[in-house]
Backbone as CSV, one residue per row, in Angstrom:
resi,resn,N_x,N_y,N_z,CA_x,CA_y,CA_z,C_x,C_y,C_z
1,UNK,90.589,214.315,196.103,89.294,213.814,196.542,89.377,212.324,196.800
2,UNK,88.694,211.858,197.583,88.854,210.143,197.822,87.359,209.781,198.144
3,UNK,86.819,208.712,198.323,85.526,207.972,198.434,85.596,207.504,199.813
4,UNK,84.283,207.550,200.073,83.961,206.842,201.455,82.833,206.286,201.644
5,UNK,82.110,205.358,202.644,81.415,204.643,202.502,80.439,204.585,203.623
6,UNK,79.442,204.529,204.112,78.865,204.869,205.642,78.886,203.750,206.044
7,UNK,79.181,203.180,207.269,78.411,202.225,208.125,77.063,202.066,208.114
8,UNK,76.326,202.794,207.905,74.649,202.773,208.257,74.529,202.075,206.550
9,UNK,75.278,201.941,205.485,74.716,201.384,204.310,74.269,199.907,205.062
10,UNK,74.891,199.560,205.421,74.478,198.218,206.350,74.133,197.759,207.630
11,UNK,73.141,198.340,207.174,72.710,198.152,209.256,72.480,196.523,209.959
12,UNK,71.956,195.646,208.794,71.926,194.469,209.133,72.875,193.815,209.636
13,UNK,74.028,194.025,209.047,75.450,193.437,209.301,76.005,194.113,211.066
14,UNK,76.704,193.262,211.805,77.500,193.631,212.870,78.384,194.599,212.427
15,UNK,78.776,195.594,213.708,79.537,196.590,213.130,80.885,196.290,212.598
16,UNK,81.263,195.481,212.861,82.724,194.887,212.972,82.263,193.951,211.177
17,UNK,81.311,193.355,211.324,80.792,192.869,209.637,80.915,194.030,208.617
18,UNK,80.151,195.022,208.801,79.740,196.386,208.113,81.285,197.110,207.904
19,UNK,82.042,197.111,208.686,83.560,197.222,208.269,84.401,196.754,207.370
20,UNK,84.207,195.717,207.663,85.298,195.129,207.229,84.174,194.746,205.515
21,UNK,83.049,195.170,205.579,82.536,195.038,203.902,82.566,196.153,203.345
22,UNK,83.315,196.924,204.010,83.647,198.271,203.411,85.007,198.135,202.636
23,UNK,85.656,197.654,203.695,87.100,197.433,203.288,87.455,196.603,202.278
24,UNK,86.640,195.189,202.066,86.339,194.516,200.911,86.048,195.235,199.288
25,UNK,84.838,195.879,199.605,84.794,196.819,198.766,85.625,197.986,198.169
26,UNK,87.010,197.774,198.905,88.405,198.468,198.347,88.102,200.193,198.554
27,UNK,87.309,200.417,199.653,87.097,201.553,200.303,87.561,201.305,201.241
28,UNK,89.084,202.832,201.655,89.693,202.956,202.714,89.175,204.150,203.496
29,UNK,88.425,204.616,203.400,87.479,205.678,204.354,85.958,205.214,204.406
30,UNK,85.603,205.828,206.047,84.116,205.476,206.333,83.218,206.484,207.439
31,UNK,82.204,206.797,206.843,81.780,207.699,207.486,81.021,207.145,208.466
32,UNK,80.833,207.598,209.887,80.538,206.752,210.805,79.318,207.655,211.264
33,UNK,78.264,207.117,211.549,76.861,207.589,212.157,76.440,207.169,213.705
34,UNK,76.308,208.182,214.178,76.133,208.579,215.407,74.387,208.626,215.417
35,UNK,73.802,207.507,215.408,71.787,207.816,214.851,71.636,207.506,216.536
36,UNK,70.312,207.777,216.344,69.241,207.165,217.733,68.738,206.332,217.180
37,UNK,68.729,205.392,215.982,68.299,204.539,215.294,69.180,203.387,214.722
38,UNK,70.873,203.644,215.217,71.621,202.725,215.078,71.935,201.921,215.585
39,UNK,72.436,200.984,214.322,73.019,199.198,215.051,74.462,199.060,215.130
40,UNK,75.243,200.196,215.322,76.408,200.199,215.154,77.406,200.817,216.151
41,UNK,76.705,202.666,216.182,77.440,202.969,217.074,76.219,203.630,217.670
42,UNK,76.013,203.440,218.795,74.592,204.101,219.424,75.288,205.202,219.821
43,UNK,74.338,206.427,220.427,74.876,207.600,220.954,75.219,207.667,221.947
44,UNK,75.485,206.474,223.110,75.559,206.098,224.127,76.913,205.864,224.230
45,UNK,77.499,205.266,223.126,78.943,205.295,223.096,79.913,206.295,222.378
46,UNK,79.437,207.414,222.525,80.130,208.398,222.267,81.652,209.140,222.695
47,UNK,81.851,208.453,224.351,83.256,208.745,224.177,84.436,207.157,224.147
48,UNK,83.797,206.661,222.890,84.663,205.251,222.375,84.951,205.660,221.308
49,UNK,85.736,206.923,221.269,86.227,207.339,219.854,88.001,206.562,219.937
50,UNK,88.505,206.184,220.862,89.687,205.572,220.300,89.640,204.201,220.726
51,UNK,88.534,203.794,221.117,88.331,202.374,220.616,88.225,201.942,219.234
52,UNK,87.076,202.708,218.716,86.300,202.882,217.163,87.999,203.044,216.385
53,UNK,88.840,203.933,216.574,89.375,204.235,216.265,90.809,202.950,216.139
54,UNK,90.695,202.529,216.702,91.578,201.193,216.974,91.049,199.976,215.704
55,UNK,89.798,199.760,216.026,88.754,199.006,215.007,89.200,199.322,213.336
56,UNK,89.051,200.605,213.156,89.711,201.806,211.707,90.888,201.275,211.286
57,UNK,91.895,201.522,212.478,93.253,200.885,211.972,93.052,199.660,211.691
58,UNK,93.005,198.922,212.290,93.046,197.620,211.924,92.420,196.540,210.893
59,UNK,91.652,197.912,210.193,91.259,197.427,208.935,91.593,198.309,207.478
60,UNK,92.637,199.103,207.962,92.891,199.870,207.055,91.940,200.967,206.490
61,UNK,91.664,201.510,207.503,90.319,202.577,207.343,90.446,204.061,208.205
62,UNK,90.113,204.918,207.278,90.356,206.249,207.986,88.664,206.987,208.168
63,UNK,88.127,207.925,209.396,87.386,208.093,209.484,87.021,209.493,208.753
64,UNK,85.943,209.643,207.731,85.877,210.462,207.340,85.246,211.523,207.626
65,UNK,83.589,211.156,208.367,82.718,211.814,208.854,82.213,211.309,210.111
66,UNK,81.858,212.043,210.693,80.736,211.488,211.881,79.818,212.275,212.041
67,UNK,78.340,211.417,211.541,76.914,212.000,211.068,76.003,211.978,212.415
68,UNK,76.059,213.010,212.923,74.967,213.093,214.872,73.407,213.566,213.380
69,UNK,72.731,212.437,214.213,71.194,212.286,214.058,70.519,212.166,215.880
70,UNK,70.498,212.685,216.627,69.882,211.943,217.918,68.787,211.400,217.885
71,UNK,67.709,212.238,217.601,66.513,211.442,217.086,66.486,210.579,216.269
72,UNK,65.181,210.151,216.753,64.706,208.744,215.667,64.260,209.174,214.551
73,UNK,63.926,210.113,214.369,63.463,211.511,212.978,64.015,212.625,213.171
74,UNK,64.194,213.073,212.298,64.604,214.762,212.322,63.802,215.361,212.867
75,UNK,62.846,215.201,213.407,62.169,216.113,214.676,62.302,216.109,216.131
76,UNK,63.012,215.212,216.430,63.082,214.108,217.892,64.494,215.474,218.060
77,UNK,64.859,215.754,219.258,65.931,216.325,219.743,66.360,217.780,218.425
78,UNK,65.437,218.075,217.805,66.163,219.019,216.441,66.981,220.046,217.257
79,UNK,67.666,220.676,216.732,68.750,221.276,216.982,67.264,222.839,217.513
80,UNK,66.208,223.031,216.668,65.732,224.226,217.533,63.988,223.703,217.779
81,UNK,64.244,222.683,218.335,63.203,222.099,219.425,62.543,223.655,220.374
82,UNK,61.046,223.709,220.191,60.657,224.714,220.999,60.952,224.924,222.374
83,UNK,60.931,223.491,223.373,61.607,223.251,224.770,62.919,223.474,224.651
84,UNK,62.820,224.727,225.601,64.634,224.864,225.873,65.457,223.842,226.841
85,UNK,64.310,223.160,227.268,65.200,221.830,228.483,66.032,220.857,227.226
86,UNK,65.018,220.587,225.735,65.479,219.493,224.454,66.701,220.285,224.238
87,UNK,66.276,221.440,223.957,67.916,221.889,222.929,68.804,222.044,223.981
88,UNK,68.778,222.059,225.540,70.090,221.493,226.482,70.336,220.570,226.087
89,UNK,69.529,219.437,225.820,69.868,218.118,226.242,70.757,217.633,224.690
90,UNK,69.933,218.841,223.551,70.460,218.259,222.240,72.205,218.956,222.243
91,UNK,72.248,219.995,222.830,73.466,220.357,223.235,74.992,219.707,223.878
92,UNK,74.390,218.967,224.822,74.846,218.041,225.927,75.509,216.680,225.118
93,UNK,74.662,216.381,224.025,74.697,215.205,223.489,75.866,215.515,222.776
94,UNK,75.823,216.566,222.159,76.159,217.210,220.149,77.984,217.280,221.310
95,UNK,78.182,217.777,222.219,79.688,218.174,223.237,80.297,216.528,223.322
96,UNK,79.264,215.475,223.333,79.422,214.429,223.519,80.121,213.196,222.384
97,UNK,79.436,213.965,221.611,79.195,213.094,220.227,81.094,214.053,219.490
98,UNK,81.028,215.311,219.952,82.336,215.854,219.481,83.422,215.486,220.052
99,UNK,83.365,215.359,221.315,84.103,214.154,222.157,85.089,213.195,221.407
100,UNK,84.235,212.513,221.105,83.956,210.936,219.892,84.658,211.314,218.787
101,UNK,84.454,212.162,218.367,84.788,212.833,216.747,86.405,212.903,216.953
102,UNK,86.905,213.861,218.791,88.244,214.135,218.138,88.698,213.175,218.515
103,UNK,88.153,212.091,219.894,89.192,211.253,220.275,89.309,209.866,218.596
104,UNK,88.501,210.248,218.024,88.231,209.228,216.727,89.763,209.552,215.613
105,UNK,89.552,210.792,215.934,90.810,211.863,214.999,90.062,211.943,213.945
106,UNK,89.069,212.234,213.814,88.215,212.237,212.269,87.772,214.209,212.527
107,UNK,88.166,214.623,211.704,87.966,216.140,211.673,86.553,216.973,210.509
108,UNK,86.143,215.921,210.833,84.716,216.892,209.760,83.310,216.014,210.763
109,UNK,81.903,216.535,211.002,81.017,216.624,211.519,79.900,216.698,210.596
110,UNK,78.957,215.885,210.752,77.736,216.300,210.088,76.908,216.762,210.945
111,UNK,75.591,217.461,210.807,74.567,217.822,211.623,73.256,217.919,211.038
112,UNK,72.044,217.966,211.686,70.779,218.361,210.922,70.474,219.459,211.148
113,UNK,69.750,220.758,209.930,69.622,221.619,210.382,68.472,222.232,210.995
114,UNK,67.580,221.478,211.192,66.398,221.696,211.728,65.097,221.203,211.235
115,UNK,64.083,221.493,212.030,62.583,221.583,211.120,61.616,222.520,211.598
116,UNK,60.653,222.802,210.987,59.460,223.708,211.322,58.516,222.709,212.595
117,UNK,58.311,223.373,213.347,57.362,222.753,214.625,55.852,223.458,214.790
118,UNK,55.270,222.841,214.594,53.750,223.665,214.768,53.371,224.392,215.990
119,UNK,54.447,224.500,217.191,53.992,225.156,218.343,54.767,226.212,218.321
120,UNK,55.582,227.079,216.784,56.530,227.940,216.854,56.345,228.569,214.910
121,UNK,56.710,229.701,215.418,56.249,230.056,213.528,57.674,230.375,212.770
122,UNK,57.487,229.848,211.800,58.409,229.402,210.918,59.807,230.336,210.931
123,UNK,59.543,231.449,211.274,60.336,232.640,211.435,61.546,232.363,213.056
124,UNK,60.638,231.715,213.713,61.192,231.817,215.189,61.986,230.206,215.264
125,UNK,61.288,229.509,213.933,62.029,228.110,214.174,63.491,228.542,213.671
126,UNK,63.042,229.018,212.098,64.493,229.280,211.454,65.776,230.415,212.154
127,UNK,65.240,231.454,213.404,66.105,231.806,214.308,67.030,230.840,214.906
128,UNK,66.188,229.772,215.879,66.663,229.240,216.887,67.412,228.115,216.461
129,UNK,67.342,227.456,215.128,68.333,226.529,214.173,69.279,227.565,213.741
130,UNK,69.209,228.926,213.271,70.643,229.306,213.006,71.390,229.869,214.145
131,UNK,70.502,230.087,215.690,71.112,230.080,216.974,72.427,228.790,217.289
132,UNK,71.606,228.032,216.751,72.254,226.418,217.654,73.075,226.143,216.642
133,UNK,73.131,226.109,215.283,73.854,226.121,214.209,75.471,226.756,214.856
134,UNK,75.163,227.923,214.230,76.162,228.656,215.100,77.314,228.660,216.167
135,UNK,76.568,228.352,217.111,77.305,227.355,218.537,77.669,226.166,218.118
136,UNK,77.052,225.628,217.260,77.511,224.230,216.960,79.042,224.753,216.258
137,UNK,79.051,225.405,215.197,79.903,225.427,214.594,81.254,226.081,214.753
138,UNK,80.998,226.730,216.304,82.101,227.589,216.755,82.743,226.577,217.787
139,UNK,82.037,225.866,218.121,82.395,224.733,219.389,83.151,223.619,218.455
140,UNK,82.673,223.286,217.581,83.425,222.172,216.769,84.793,222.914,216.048
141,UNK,85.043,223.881,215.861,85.757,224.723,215.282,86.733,224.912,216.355
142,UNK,86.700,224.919,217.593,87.482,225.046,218.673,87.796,223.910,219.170
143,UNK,87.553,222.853,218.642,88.123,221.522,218.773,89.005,220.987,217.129
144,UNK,89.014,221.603,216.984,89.599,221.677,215.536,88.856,220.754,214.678
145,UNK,87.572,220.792,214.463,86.140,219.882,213.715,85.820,221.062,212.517
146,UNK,85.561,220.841,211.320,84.582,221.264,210.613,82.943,220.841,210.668
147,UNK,82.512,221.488,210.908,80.712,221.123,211.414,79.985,221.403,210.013
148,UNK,79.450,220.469,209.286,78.617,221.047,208.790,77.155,220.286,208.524
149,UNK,76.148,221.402,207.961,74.966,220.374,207.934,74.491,220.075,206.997
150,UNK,73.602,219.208,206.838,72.965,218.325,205.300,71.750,219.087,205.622
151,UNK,71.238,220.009,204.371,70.006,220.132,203.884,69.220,219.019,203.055
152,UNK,67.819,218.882,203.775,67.614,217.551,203.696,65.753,217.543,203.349
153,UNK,65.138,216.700,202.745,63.936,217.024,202.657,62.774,217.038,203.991
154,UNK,62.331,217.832,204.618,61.481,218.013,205.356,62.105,218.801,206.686
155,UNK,62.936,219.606,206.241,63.882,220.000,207.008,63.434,222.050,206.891
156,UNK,63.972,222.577,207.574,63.963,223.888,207.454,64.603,224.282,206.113
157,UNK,65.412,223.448,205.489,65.678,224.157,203.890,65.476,223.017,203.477
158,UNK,64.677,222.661,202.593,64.364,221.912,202.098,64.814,222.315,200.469
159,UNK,65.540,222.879,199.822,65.100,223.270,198.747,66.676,224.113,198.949
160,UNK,66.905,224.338,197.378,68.237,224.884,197.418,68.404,226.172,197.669
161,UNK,67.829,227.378,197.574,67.624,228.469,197.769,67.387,228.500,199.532
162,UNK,66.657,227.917,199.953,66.413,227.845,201.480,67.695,227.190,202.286
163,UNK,68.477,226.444,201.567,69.642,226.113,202.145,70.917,227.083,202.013
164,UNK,70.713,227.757,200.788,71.591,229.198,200.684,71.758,229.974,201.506
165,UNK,69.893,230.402,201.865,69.421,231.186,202.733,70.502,231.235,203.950
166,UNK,70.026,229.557,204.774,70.573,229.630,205.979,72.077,229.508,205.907
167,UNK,73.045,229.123,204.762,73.936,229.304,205.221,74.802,231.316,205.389
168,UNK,73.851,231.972,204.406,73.897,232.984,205.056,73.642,233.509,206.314
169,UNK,73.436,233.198,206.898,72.754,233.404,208.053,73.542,232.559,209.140
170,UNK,74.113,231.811,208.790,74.950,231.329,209.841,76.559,231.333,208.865
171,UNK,77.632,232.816,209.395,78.730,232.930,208.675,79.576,231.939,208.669
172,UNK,80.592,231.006,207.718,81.417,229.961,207.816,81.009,228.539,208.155
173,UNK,79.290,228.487,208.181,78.821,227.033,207.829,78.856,226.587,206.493
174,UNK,79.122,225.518,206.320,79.141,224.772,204.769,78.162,223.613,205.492
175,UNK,77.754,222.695,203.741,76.620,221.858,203.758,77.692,220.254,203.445
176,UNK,76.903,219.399,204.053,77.649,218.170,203.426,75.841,217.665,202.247
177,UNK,76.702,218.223,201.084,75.184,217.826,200.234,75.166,217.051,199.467
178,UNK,73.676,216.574,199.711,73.363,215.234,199.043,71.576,215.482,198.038
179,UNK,72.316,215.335,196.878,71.413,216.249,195.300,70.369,215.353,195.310
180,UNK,70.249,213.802,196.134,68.828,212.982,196.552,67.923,214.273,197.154
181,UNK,68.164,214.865,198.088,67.432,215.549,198.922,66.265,216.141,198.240
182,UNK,66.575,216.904,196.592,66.344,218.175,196.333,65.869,217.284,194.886
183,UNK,66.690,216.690,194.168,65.778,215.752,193.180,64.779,215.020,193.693
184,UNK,64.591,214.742,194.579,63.533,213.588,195.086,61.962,214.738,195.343
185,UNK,62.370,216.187,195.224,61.273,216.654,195.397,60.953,217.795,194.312
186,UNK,61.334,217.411,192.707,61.349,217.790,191.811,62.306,218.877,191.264
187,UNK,63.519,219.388,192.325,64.533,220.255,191.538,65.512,219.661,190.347
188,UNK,65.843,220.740,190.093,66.909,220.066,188.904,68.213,220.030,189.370
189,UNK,69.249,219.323,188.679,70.545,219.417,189.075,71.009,221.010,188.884
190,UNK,71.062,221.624,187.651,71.094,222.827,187.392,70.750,223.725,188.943
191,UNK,69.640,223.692,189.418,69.594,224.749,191.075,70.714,223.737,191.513
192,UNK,70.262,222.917,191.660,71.489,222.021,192.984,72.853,222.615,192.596
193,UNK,73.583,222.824,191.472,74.945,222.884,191.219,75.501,224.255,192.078
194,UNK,74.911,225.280,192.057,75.742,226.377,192.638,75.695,226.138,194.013
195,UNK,75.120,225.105,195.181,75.433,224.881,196.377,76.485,223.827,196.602
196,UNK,77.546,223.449,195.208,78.297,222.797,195.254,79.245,223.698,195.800
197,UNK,79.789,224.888,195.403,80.638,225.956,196.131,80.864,225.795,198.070
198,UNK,79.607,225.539,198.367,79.390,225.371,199.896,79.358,224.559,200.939
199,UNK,79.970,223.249,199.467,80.484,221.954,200.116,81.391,221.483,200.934
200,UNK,81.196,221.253,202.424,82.967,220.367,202.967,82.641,219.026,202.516
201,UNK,81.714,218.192,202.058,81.342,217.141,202.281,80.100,216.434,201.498
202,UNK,80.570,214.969,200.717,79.371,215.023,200.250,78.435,213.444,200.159
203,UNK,77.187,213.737,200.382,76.551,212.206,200.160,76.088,211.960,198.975
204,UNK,76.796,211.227,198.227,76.724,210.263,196.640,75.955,209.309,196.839
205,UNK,74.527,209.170,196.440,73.620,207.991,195.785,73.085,208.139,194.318
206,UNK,72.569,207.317,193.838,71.525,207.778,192.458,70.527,208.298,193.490
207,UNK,69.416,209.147,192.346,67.924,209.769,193.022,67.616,210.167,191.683
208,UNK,66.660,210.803,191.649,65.272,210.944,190.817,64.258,211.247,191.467
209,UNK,63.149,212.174,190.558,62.230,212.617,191.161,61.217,211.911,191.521
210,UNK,60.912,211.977,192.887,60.062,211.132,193.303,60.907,210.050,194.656
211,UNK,62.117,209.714,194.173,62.855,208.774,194.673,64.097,209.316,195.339
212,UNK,63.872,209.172,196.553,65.270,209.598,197.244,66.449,208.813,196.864
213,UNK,66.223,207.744,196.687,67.277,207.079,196.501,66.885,205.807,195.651
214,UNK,67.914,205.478,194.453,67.009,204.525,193.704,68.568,203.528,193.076
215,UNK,68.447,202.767,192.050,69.045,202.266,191.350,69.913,202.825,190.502
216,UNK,71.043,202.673,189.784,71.520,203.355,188.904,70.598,203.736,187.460
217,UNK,69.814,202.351,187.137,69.333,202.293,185.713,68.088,203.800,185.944
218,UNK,67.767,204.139,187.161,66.482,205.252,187.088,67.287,206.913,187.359
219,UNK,68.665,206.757,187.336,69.462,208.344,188.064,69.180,209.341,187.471
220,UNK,68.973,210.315,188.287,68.856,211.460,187.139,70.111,212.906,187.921
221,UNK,70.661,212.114,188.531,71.798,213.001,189.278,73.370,213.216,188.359
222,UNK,73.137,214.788,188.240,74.688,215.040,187.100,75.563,214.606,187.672
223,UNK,76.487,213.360,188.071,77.795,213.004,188.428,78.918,213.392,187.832
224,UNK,78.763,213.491,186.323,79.470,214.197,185.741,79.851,215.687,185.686
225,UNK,78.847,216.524,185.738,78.667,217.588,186.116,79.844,218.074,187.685
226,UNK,78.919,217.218,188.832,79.433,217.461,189.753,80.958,216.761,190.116
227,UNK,81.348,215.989,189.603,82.683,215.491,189.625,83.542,216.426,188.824
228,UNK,82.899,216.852,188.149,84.281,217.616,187.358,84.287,219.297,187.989
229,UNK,83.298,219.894,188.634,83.530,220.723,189.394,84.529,220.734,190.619
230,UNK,83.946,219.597,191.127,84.960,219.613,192.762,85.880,219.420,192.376
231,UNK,86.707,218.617,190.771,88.034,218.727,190.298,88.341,220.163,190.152
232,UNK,87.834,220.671,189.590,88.592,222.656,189.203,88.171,222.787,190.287
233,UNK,87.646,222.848,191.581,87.710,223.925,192.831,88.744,223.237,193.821
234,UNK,89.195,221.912,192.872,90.373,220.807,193.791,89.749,220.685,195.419
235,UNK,88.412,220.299,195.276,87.600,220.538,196.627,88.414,218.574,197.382
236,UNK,88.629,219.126,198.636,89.514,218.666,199.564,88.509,217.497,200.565
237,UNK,87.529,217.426,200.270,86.604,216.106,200.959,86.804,215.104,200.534
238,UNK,85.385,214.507,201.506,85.373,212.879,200.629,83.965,212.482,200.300
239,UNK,83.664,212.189,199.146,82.674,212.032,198.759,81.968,210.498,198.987
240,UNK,81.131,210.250,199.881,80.801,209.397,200.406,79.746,208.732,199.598
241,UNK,79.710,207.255,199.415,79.128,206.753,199.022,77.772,206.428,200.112
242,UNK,76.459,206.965,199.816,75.544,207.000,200.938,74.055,206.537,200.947
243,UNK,74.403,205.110,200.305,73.016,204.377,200.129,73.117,204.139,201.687
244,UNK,71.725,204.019,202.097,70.725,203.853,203.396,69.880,202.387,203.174
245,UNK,69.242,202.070,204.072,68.346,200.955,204.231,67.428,201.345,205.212
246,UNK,66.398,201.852,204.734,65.404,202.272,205.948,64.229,202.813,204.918
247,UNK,62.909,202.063,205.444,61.710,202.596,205.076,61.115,203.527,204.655
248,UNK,62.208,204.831,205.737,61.928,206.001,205.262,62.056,206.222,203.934
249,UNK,60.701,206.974,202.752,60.914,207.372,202.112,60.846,206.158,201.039
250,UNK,61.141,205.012,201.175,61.634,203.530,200.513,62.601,203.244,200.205
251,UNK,63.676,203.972,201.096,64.708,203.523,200.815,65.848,202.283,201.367
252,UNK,64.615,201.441,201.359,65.096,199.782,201.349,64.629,199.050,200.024
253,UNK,64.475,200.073,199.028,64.499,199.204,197.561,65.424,198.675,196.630
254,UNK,66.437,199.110,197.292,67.406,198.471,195.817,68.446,197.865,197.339
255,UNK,69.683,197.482,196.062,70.867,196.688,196.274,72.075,197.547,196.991
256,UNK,71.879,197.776,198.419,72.909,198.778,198.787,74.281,198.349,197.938
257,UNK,74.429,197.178,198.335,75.918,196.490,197.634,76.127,196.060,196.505
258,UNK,75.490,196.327,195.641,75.822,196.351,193.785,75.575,197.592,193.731
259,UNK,74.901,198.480,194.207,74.672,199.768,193.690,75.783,201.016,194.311
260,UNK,76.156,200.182,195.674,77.390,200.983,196.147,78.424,200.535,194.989
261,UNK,79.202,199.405,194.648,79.861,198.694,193.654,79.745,199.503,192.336
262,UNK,78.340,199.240,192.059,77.991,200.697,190.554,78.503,201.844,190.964
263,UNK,78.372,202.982,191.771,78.736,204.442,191.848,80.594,204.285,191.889
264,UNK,80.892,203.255,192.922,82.330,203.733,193.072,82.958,203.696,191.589
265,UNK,82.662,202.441,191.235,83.011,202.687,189.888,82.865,203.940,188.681
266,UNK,81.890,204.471,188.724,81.433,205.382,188.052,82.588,206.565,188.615
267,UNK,82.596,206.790,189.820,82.579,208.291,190.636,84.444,207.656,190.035
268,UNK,84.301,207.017,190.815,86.413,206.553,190.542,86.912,207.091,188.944
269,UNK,86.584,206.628,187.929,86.579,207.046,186.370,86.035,208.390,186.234
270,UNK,85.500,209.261,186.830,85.025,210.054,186.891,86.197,211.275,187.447
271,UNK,86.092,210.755,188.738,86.977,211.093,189.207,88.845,211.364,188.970
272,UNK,88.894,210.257,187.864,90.220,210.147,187.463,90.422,210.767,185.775
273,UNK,89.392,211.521,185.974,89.249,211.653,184.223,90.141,212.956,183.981
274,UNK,90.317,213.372,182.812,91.516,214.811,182.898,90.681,216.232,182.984
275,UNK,90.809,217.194,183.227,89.755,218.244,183.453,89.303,218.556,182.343
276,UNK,87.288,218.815,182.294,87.492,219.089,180.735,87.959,220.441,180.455
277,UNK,87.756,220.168,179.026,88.349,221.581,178.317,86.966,222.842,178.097
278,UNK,88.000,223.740,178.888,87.019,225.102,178.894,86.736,225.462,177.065
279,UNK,85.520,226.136,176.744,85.694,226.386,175.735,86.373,227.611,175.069
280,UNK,87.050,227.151,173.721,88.018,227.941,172.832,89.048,227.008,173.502
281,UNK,89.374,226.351,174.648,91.068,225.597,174.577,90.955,224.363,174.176
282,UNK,92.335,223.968,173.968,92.261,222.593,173.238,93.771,221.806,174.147
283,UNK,93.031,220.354,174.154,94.157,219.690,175.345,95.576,219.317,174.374
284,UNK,96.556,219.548,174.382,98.089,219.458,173.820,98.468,218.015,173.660
């Protein structure tokens, strides 16, 4: 397992700044965001994947993810937009943005998985997201990409059972999950843990209920728990360090950069710790 760090933790900073304070931060992977709301890599430059990629080397950085948001919200372009002209166009983009991904050489994909639209009933939304899902994930799969999507709050699964749901429903999708999503709207870690199985990928912040994303001193997220799982399933990602700065939600309250500084530390010792002991064995 290794750590990674997003570009979007710093949107203030130039992209070429936001790099290289990654790299400072003694993080050699970075997950790169593809938003309609970014200051970094807009979606416009989508086939500058071996430019970006040039940028990587030269700071000693490997790409871990690349997160397609097109919209400015998870409703803007959703993957099952009622207009079939949007989900061309969200199509068009997503071929575009994969483009980017392989000429980047970065082999894992994030995606959103949808939302409920009031001009479509909930039944016909959650079809046409595990329609586009689907295609998404057979098209990235034929570029040699793992696609997967973040269940997320206000989203068609909002909730861990609803994210189960759909990955039934769409065979050989996995989630890149992030336990903010689902604490922030009163679950426990306990539901969250068995969608650890369904992980390629994951976003690491503190959260708490109420708080998508908060400080270390308020966490109520099992790190321990979940670090020592993805050790016994020897799960093969990178667990991304994924403080944000954006209003949404308030999550421009704390210290992206002491609090990124707090987790790596934590997750690293965590991470390096010996497996615990099942009970009845004892370590030699």
């Amino acid at each position: 397992m290794n750590l990674s760090c997003a570009d979007y933790t710093f949107p203030l900073l130039h992209r070429g700044q936001a790099l290289d304070l990654i790299r400072l931060l003694e993080l050699d992977a970075v997950d790169i965001g593809l938003f309609g709301r970014s200051t970094h890599f807009p979606i416009g430059d989508v086939t500058a994947g071996r430019e970006v990629r040039r940028e990587l080397d030269g700071r000693g950085l490997t790409p871990a993810d690349v997160f397609l948001q097109i919209g400015t919200h998870p409703a803007d372009f959703s993957v099952n937009d009622p207009d079939p002209a949007t989900r061309e166009a969200g199509r068009e983009t997503f071929l575009r943005a994969l483009e980017f991904t392989t000429r980047l050489g970065c082999r894992h994909m994030t995606g959103l998985p949808g939302v409920n639209h009031p001009a479509i009933s909930p039944e016909s939304a959650l079809g046409l997201a595990a329609e586009a899902t689907a295609w998404r994930l057979e098209t990235a799969a034929n570029a040699g990409v793992r696609y997967a999507v973040e269940a997320h709050h206000g989203s068609i699964c909002p909730d861990p059972g609803s994210a189960a749901a759909f990955l039934r429903q769409v065979p050989g999708l996995t989630l890149t999950l992030d336990y903010g999503h689902f604490l922030c709207v009163g679950c426990s870690n306990e539901q969250v843990h068995p969608l650890l199985a369904c992980a390629s990928h994951m976003h690491m912040r503190c959260a708490a209920h109420g708080l998508l994303q908060c400080a270390a001193a308020a966490n109520r997220v099992d790190f321990e728990t979940i670090a020592g799982f993805l050790r016994e399933q020897r799960f093969q990602g990178f667990l991304c360090l994924e403080y944000v700065w954006t209003e949404w939600m308030g999550c421009n309250q704390v210290d992206n950069v002491s609090e990124t500084i707090l987790l790596r530390d934590r997750l690293s010792a965590l991470l390096d710790a010996p497996p615990r002991e099942r009970e009845g064995e004892t370590t030699p």
